[in-house]
Structures are given as structure tokens and as C-alpha cells.
C-alpha positions in Angstrom: 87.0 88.3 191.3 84.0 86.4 190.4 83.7 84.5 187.3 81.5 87.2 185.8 82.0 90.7 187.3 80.5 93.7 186.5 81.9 97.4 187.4 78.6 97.4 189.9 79.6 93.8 191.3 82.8 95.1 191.9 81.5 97.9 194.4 79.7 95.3 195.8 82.4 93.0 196.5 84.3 96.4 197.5 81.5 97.0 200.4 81.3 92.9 201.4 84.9 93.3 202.4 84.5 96.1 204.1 81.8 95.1 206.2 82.4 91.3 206.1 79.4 89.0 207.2 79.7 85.4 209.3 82.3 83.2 206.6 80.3 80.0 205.6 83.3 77.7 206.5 82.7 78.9 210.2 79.3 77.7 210.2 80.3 74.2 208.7 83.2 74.0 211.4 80.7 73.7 213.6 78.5 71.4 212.3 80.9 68.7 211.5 82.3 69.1 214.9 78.9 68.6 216.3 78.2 65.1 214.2 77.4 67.1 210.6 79.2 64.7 209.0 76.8 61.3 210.1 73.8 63.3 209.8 74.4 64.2 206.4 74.9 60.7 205.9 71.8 59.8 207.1 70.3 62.4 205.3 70.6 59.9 202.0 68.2 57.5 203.6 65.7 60.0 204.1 65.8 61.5 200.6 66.2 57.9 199.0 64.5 54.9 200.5 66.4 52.6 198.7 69.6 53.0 200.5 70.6 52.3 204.4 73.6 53.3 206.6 76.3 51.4 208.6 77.0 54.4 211.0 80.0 52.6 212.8 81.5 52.1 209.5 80.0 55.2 207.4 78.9 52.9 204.4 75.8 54.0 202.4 74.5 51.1 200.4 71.6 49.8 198.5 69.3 48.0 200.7 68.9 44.1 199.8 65.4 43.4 197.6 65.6 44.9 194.9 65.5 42.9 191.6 67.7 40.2 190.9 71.6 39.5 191.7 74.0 41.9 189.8 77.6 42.6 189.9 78.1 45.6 192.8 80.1 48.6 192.1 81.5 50.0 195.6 83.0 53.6 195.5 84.6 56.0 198.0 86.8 58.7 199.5 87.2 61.6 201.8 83.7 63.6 203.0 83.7 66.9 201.8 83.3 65.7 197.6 79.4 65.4 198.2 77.1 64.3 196.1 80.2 62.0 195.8 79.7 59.5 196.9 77.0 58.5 199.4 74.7 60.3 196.9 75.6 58.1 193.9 74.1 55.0 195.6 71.1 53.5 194.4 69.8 51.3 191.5 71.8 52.1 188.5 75.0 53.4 190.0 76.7 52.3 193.2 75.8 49.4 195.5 77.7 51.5 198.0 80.0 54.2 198.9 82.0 54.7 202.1 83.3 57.9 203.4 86.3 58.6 205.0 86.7 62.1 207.3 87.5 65.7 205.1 89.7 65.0 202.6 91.1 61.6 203.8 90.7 58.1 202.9 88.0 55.8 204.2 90.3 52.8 206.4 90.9 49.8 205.2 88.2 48.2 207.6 85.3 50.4 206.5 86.2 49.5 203.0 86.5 45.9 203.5 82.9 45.6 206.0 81.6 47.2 202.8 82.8 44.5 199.8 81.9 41.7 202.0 78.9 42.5 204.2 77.1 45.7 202.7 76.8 44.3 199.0 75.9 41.5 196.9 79.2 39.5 195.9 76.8 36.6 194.0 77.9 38.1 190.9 81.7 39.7 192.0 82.2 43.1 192.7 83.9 46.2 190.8 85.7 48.8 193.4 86.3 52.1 191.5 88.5 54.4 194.0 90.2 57.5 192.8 94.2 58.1 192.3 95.3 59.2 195.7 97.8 57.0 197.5 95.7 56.8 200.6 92.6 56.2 198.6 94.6 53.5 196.5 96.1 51.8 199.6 93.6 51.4 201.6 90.9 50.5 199.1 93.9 47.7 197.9 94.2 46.5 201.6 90.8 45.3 201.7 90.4 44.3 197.9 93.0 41.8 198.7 91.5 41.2 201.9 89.0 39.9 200.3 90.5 38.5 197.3 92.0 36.3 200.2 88.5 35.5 201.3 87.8 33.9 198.2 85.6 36.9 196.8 85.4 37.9 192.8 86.9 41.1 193.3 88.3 43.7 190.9 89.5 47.0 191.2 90.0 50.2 189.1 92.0 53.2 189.7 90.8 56.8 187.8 92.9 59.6 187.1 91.6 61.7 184.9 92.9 65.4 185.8 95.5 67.1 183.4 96.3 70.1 185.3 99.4 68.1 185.9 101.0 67.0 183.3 103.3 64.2 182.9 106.4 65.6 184.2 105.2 66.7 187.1 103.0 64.0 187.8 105.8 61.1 187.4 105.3 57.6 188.4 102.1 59.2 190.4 100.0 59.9 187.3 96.9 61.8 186.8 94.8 62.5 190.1 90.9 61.7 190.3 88.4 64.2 190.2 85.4 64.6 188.7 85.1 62.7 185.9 85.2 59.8 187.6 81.3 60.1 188.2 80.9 59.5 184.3 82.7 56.1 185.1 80.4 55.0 188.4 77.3 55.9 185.7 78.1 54.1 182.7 79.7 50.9 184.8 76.6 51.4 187.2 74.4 50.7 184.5 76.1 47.8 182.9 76.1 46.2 185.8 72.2 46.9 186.3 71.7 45.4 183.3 73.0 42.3 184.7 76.3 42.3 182.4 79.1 39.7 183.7 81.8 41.0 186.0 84.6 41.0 183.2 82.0 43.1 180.9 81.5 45.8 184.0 85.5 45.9 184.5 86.3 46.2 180.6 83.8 49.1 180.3 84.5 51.0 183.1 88.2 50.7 182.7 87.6 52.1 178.9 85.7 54.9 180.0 88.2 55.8 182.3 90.9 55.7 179.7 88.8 57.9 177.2 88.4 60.9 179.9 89.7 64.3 180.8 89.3 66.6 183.3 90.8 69.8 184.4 89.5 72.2 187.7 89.9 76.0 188.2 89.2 78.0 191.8 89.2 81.3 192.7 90.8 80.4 196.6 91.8 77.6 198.2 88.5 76.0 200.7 88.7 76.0 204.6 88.6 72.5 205.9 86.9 72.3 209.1 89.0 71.8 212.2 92.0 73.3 210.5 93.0 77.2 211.2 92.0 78.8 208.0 94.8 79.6 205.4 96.1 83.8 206.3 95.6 85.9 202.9 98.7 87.4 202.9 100.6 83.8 203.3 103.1 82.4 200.7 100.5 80.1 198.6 97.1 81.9 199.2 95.6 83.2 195.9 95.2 87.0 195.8 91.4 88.1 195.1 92.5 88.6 190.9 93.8 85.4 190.5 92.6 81.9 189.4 94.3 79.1 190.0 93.9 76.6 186.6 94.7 73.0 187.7 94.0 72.8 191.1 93.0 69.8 192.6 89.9 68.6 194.7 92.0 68.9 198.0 93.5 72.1 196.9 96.7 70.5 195.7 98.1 73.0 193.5 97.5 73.4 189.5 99.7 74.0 186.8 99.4 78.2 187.0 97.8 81.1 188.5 96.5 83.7 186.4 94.6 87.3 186.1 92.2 86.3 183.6 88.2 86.6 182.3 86.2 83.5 181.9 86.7 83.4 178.5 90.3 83.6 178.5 90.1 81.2 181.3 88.0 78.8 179.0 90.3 78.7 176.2 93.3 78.1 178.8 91.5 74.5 180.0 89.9 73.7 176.9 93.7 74.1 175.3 94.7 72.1 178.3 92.6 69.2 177.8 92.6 68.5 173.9 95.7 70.4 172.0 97.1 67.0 170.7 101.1 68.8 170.1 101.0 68.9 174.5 102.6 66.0 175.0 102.9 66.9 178.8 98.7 66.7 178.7 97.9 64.7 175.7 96.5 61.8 177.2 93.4 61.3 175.4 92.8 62.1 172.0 89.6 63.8 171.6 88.3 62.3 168.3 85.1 60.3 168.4 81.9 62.0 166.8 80.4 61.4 170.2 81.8 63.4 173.2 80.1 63.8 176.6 80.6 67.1 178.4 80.8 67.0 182.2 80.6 71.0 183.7 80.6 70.2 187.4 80.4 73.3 190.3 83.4 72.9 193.1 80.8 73.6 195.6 81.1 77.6 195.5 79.7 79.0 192.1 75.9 79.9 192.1 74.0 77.8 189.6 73.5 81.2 187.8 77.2 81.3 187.2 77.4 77.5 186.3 75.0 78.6 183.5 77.0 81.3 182.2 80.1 78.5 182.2 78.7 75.7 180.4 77.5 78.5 177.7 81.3 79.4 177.1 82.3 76.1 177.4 80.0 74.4 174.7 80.2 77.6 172.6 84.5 77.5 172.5 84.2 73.4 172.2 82.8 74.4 168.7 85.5 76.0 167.7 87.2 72.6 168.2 85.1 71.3 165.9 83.3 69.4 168.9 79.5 69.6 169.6 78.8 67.5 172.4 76.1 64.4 172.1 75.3 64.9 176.4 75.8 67.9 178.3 76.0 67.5 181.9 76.0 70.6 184.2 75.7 70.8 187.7 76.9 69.9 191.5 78.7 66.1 190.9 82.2 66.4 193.1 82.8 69.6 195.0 85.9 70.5 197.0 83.5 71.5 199.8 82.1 74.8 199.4 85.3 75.4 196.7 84.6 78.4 194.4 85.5 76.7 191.3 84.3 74.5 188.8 85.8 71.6 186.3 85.4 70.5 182.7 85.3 66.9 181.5 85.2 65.6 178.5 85.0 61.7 177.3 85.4 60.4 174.4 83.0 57.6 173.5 84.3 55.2 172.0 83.2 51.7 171.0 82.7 49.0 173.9 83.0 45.7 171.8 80.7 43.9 173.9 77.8 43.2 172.0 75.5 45.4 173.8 74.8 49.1 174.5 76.7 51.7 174.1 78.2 54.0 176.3 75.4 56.9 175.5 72.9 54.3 176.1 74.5 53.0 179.4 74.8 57.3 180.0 70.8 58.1 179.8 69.7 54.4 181.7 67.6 55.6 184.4 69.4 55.1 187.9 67.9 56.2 191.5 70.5 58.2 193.0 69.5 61.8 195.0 73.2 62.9 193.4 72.0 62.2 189.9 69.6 63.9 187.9 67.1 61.4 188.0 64.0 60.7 190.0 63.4 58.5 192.4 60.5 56.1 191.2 57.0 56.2 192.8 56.7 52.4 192.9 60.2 52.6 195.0 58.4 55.5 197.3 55.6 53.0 197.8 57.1 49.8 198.1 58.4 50.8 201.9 61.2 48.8 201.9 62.6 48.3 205.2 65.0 45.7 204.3 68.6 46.2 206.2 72.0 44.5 206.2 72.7 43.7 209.8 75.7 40.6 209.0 78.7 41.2 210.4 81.9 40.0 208.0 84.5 39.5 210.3 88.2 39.4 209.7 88.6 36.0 212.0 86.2 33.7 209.7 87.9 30.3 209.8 90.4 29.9 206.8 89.8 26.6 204.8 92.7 24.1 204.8 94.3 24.4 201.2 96.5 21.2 201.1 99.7 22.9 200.6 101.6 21.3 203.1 105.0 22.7 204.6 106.7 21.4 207.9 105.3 23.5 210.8 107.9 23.3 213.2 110.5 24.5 210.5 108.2 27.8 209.5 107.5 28.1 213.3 111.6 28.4 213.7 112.0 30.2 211.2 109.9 32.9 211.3 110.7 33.8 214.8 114.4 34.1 213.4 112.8 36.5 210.9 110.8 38.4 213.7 113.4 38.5 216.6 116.1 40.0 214.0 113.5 42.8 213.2 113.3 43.3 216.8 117.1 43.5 217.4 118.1 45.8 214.5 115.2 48.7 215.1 117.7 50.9 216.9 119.8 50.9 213.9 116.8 51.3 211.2 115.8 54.6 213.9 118.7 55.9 213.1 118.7 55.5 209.5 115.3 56.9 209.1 116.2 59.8 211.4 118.3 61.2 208.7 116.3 60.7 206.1 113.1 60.5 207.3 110.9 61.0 210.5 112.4 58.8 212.9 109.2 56.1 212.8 110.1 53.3 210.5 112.2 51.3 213.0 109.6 51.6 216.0 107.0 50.6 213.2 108.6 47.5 211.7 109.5 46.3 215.4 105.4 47.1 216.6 104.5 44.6 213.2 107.1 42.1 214.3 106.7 42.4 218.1 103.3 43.2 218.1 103.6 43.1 222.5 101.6 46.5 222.9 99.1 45.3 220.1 95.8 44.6 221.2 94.0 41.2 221.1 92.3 41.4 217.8 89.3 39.5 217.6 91.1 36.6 219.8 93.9 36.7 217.6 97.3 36.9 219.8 100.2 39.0 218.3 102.7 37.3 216.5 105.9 36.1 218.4 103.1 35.1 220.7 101.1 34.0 218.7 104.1 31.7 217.3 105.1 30.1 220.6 101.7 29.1 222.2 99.8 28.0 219.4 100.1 25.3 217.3 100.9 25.7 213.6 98.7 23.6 211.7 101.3 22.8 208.9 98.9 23.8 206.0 100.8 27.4 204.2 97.4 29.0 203.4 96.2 28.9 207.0 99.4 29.5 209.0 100.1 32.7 206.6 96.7 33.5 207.0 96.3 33.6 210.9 99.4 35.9 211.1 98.0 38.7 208.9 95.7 40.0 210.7 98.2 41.6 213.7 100.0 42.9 210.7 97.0 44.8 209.7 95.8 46.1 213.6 99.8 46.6 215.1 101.1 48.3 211.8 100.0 51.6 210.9 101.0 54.3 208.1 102.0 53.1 204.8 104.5 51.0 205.5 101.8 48.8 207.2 99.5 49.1 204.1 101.9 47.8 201.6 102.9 45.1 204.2 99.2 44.0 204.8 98.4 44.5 200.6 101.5 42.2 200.1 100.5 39.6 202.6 97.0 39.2 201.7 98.0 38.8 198.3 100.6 35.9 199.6 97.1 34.1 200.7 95.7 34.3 197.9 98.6 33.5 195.6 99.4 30.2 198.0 95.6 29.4 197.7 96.0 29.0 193.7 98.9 26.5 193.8 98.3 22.6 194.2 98.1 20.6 196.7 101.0 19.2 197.9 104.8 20.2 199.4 105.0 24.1 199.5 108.8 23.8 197.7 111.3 26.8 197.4 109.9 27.2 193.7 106.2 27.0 194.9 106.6 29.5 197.8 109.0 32.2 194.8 105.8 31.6 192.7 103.7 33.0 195.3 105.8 35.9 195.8 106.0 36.7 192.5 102.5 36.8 192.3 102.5 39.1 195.6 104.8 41.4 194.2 102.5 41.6 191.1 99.7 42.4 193.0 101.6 45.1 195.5 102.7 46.8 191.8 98.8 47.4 191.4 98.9 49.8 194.9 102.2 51.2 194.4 104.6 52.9 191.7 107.6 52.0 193.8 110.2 49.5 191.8 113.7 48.7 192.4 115.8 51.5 192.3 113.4 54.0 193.5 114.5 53.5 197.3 112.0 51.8 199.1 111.2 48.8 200.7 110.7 47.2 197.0 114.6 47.3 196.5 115.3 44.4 199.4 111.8 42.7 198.2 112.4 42.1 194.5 116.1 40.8 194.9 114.8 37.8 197.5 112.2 37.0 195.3 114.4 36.7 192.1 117.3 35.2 193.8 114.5 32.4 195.5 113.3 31.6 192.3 116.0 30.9 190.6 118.7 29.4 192.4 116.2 28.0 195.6 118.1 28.5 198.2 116.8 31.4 200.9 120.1 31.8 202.2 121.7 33.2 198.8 118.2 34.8 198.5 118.7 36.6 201.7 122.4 37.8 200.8 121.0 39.4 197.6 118.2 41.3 199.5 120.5 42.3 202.2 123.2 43.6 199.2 120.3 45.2 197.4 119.4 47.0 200.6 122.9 48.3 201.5 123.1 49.3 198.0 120.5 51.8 198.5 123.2 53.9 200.1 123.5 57.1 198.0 120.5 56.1 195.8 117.9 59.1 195.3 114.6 58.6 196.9 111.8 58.5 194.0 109.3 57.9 196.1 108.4 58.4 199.8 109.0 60.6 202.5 112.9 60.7 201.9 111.7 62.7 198.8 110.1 65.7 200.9 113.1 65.7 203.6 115.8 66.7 200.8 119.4 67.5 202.1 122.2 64.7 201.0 121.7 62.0 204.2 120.2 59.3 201.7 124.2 59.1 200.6 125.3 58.4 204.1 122.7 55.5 205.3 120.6 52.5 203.1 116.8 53.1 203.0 115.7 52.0 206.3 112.7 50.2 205.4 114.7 47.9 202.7 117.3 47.3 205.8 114.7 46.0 207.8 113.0 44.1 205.5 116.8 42.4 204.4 117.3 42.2 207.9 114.1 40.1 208.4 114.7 37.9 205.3 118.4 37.0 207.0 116.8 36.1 210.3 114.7 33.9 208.5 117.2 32.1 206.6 119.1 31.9 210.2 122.2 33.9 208.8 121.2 37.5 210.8 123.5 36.2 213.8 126.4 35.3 211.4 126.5 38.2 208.9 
């Protein structure tokens, strides 16, 4: 079924299946297996001479020299979204955008070589990221990373997508998709304008408050390297059906349905602004200035995109909206998807003394994925200009006077460490009813870190611990211990661990000099927590590692003694037992072992806290 079919196109179609030619997603197979993916990279450089690569770490950014110091805007995600979001860099948008492989998030590593090597941080930077965990972690890790660093860093998470609604969504929220691109535009050209970081943050974060977006495809997309989905399996979309709400990675919608375009029209329009859904209501559509965003999936013929934006501007007025900028073309695709999204923002006032966001919308910018030209004074200047520094994760870390006794943190955090160690066989077990059977190994690999490679000189912890000196100071002897954290722990567990403990860095760098007390170190914590929250929905009661955290934080804080505060993280943790999993990979495994055995990442973490307080051999 195509989006317009005629009784001719459907003898056509008839014959096509009959007589089937070479599929496209073949082709592509093989040319990202045979280095597609870099050369398309590449390709940006040719088409834009303003930007240059980092192949190693699949950054595209704007080469150094052009005008004067601005706040940089650094964007990202899986490959297969192109033109987002290599395409969007240049003067006006992005200062960079780094690409992960099909569909999957861009590591930590690439993200932070980006912020603090591939960019101008003179003026701070904004990192704009998408709302899907892996994007969020990771893009977190190395936000803190270099938050730690002493950096002017924000960051801002987009979900825009209604096609599932609040219910469904839960503590998740909306997903990302293509709206976002408004938000990289408008805060792009803030920033261009030489607006203050706070300004760039403010607007970008109201723009992405004041949007909606919904997706609709014909068929799910093959991704390369994965056997294609069977027709006739559970979950494939037969060739008369649309699915309405599904997502960039073909995450599932709201509904299928056996519908024209127009019917299929009013269905999404309904979706994004009936104001009585209060399952999808999430922006009311109200401002006498509304942008409209038609973008292709990948798969619909630009004479098809035409026929869509007609319908789509033609039922808005019936909603009493005529849009002020109509946008219509190729911005986020779901590879070669046959599908398209609508997105609608609702401008509103900015309160910062200067443009608005229709004026920040038609400022010129030099991005090949935007529909603006390149300049001929950029074509001639021949800029050759590269960034070839190397920000490395072992720069020295400046003393920060907060003083602590060294042999006493030394002590203790072996404790902490070698009761990690010890208890794995029983966290296995926990997590092998309820989970994969990984967590223990995993929390054991972070705390051992034997098998962990030398990074960068660093030594592992627990050796680490015993042949170096500890230098006394609580910025730099926390500091020198995340980085085997980072390399040794892997999955998500080892993302929230490394988000939390470059947040502890930076929280311990903001307190005074002086004695690192019981009250200092809860402060920090506090803090830490605060800034893991930004990452992650989990809280207590959710089952997960959160429910041992919270407690020894609390507990330190107010009573000052980590003993007690240990006791309350290890009760915490055994009160897990028979709790629901909210969030997690309990939630997928189902069946009733969470009400036999505690979470196993909250046991461990208790666990650790008790070794550290030196009661592990006694309770």
C-alpha cells in the first residue's frame, strides 16, 4: 500500500511482487559492511568545507577559524538517522555530531573526545542528545566527565514523540525523533549569534518543551547485518497496514491500521493536538505562530512527500492552525524507512531580549542537511584548518585542598572492594533468577579490575590501592580511581557507576578547603545522586541499584556515622525482596523470582558500603 495508490499502481505493485527486483537493504548491507558507514562520513567534508572528521572517533565538527568564540552545541546518535547528525554541522547549527553504529549510541569516549577536543569550550558547551537510555547514558558519562574536568557543560534531553502516550511511556517519557532538528536550529543560531551559555540552554530547552511529533510507516526497515524480519512473523506489518506511532528504530506505535492518507492524517493530527487526550496532551498548541516540520523516514519519494505536506497543512486548517514556516523534506530518517513524521512547535515567547524563535528559525546556517547554501566566500576561503589535540582522560587532576587521611580511605576502600569481591557468587545467583546472570561478575570486574587493561598508565584499582601512594587530597584520590571504573565496567550498570562518580569529582571540587567531614562527604553524595537523577528515572522503590544508594546517603547525612549508614543501605537492599522491578531488565524477565531474592545490584552495592564501614565480616 503506498501512501497514494491508484487501481493502476496497484497492478503495478501486483507485478513488482511477482517478479521482485534486488531489495535496496541488500545493497546497503553491503556497503556498510565494506566501510559505508566512514565514507559517508567523510562524504560531509567534501560537500561542506567547513567541517573535518575524527575517523577513530566518528566526530564531524566545524573546523577551528571561523569567526569569533561561541557557545558549541554538540549532537549525536546511532548512524542510520542521516542527515542527522553529521549533516547538521556547520555555522549556525552544530559544532559537532558524533555517530554511533545503526541504531546504537555513540560511547561515552567518542562523546567525551568530542566536548573537550573537537569544539570550542571558551564559551561552555550545550549537548542536545535524544531520549533513549543509551543515548542519555552515555552522552551523561562524558558530560560529567567533563563537568569533572572543570568544563561549562550543559545538557538537554528531547522527547518529543506522542505515539506513546503517558501510560505507556511511564517514568521513560516521550522518545526523540524528529523534531529535535527544530531544537539544534533555533539553539544553533542563538548560539551563533554569540548569546551566553545560559541564554542557548533556556531556549533550546523551551523549544523542546513547546514541540510534538508523531511517525507513521508502512514496514518496519532492515538493519544491515541483521537477518531481515520474515513477512509472515508475529510483529511484521502486512502490505495494508500502517503502523501510526512508530518509532525511529522501529519501536512500535500506538496502532496499526487499514487506512488512506487522509484518514491517516486526521489520526496523527488528532494525536498531536486534541487537548481532552490526556494520555498525549503534552503541548498545547495555541500560539498564533506554529512551525510545521513534515520530514520523509527515508522511503517516501519527494513526490509523495508533496502530496503529504498538502494534506497536512490543508487538515491543520481545520484546526484553526495555518502555519508561519513550513518545513518539508529529508531531516531524520529511520534509514530507508517508508514513512514520514509531523511536527509541530508552538512558538512561544523567549524572554531574552532578543530574537525570536522565527527569527532564530530563518538565520542563515551552513549545513549540507539544511536547506541552505553553503557560502561562496566559505568555498573560497580553503580552509584547511584541523583539530589534531588529543584530550586525554589521564590529564593531571589539580589538588583541591579538601583534605582527608589517606591511609584511612586507602583501608577503607579496600574493605569496600574486597567485600564486592567475596559476595559475587551470591549477587550471580540473585541476578540469575531475575536477570541474566551478569551483574555479580560485573560489579566484581569494577571492583577487581585484575583482567582490566592498563588504561593510559592507570593500574586497576585494588592495585592501584596497594602500590601507589594516596595523596590525601579527596578530589584527586576519587579522581584517579574513576577511570578503571569507566574501562573495566561495561553495560549500564557501569554507566550509572561512572555518571555517579564523576559527578562525586565534581561535587567534592565545589566544597572548601579543608577536612573532608562525614557531613562534607553526605553533601557530595547528595549532589551525585542529583546529578545520576538527570541520566536515570530509577528512585527508591523501583528496584534498582538506587534503593541501597539513597538510604546510605540519607542515613550519612544525618546522623554521620557510616556504620548506621551502611545498616540502612544494607536493610534497604534486603528489603527489595518481593519488590516489583520498575525499571531494568528484571522488568522483561517476568515470572515471580524478584519475591524470592533482593535486587542484586542494590546487594552489591550494600555489600560494598558494609565493607567500607568494616562491618561486611561481622554482619
Amino acid at each position: 500500500m503506498g501512501f497514494y495508490e491508484t487501481p493502476e499502481d496497484k497492478q503495478i505493485r501486483a507485478s513488482d511482487s511477482a517478479n521482485p527486483a534486488p531489495k535496496l537493504p541488500v545493497r546497503l548491507a553491503a556497503i556498510v559492511i565494506f566501510g559505508g558507514q566512514d565514507t559517508a562520513l567523510e562524504s560531509l567534508t567534501i560537500t561542506n568545507p567547513s567541517v573535518a572528521l575524527d575517523v577513530a572517533n566518528k566526530i564531524v565538527y566545524r573546523r577551528p577559524g571561523y569567526g569569533p568564540s561561541q557557545v558549541s552545541i554538540i549532537s549525536g546518535g546511532g548512524s542510520g538517522h542521516e542527515p542527522s547528525f553529521g549533516a547538521f554541522v556547520g555555522q549556525g547549527l552544530l559544532s559537532a555530531g558524533v555517530a554511533g553504529t545503526i541504531f546504537a549510541s555513540p560511547s561515552a569516549e567518542q562523546v567525551r573526545k568530542a566536548i573537550m577536543s573537537r569544539v570550542d569550550t571558551e564559551k561552555g558547551v550545550l549537548v542536545t542528545v535524544m531520549n533513549y537510555t543509551g543515548d542519555v547514558l552515555n552522552f551523561g558519562m562524558a558530560v560529567e566527565k567533563a563537568k569533572a574536568a572543570g568544563l561549562k557543560v550543559e545538557m538537554l534531553v528531547v522527547g518529543d514523540d506522542v505515539g506513546v502516550g503517558r501510560e505507556k511511556g511511564g517514568k521513560v517519557g516521550r522518545r526523540g525523533i524528529a523534531g529535535t532538528v527544530l531544537v539544534h536550529k533555533i539553539s544553533g543560531a542563538l548560539a551563533a549569534r554569540g548569546a551566553p551559555l545560559d541564554q542557548v540552554y533556556k531556549v533550546a530547552k523551551l523549544t523542546a518543551n513547546n514541540l510534538v511529533s508523531i511517525g507513521a510507516s508502512l514496514d518496519h526497515v532492515h538493519v544491515p547485518g541483521r537477518a531481515p524480519l520474515d513477512p509472515n512473523a508475529e510483529g511484521s506489518l502486512s502490505a495494508d497496514e500502517v503502523e501510526v506511532g512508530m518509532g525511529i528504530h522501529n519501536e512500535a506505535g500506538s496502532e496499526r491500521a487499514k487506512v488512506s492518507l487522509p484518514e491517516l492524517i486526521k489520526t496523527m493530527l488528532t494525536m498531536l493536538l486534541d487537548k481532552n487526550d490526556k494520555d498525549r496532551a503534552f503541548v498545547n498548541v495555541n500560539s498564533n505562530e506554529v512551525v510545521l516540520l513534515v520530514n520523509n523516514l527515508g522511503g517516501v519519494s519527494v513526490l509523495e512527500l508533496g502530496g503529504i505536506t498538502t494534506e497536512v497543512v490543508k487538515q491543520l486548517g481545520g484546526w484553526g492552525i495555518r502555519p508561519v514556516r513550513i518545513l518539508s523534506g529529508t531531516y531524520m530518517t529511520s534509514l530507508n524507512g517508508p514513512g514520514f513524521s509531523i511536527s509541530l512547535l508552538n512558538v512561544v515567547n523567549t524572554d531574552i531580549g532578543g530574537p525570536s524563535m522565527i527569527e532564530l528559525l530563518d538565520d542563515p546556517s551552513e549545513a549540507t542537511g539544511w536547506a541552505s547554501p553553503v557560502s561562496k566566500n566559505t568555498w573560497e576561503a580553503k580552509n584547511t584548518n584541523t583539530r589534531e589535540d588529543d584530550a586525554t582522560s589521564d590529564q593531571s587532576v589539580k589538588p583541591s585542598g579538601l583534605k582527608m587521611d589517606s591511609a584511612a580511605f586507602k583501608e577503607a576502600l579496600t574493605w569496600g572492594l574486597e567485600a564486592l569481591v567475596e559476595v559475587e557468587p551470591e549477587i550471580t545467583r540473585f541476578d540469575t533468577v531475575v536477570g541474566d546472570g551478569d551483574c555479580g561478575i560485573g560489579l566484581k570486574r569494577g571492583a577487581e579490575g585484575l583482567n582490566a587493561p592498563i588504561y593510559r598508565g592507570r593500574s586497576p584499582v585494588l592495585k592501584h590501592l596497594k602500590e601507589t601512594q594516596t595523596t590525601g587530597d579527596a578530589v584527586v584520590d576519587v579522581a584517579n580511581i574513576v577511570p578503571v571504573i569507566e574501562n573495566s565496567m561495561d553495560g549500564t550498570s557501569g554507566a550509572l557507576f561512572a555518571i555517579f562518580l564523576n559527578a562525586l569529582v565534581h561535587s567534592l571540587r565545589k566544597l572548601p578547603a579543608g577536612e573532608a567531614s562525614s557531613q562534607l562527604w553526605s553533601q557530595a553524595l547528595k549532589d551525585s545522586c542529583e546529578a545520576l537523577s538527570k541520566y536515570t528515572p530509577a528512585r527508591p522503590g523501583d528496584r534498582t541499584i538506587v534503593d541501597a544508594l539513597y538510604p546510605f546517603v540519607d542515613t550519612l547525612g544525618q546522623s554521620g556515622d557510616i556504620k548506621e549508614a551502611a545498616r540502612a543501605s544494607m536493610k534497604a537492599a534486603e528489603g527489595t525482596k518481593g519488590m516489583p522491578a520498575s525499571l531494568g531488565r528484571a522488568v522483561y524477565v517476568g515470572g515471580s523470582g524478584f519475591e524470592s531474592v533482593p535486587d542484586p545490584g542494590a546487594f552489591g552495592l550494600a555489600s560494598f558500603f558494609l565493607g567500607l564501614s568494616g562491618l561486611y565480616k561481622s554482619f
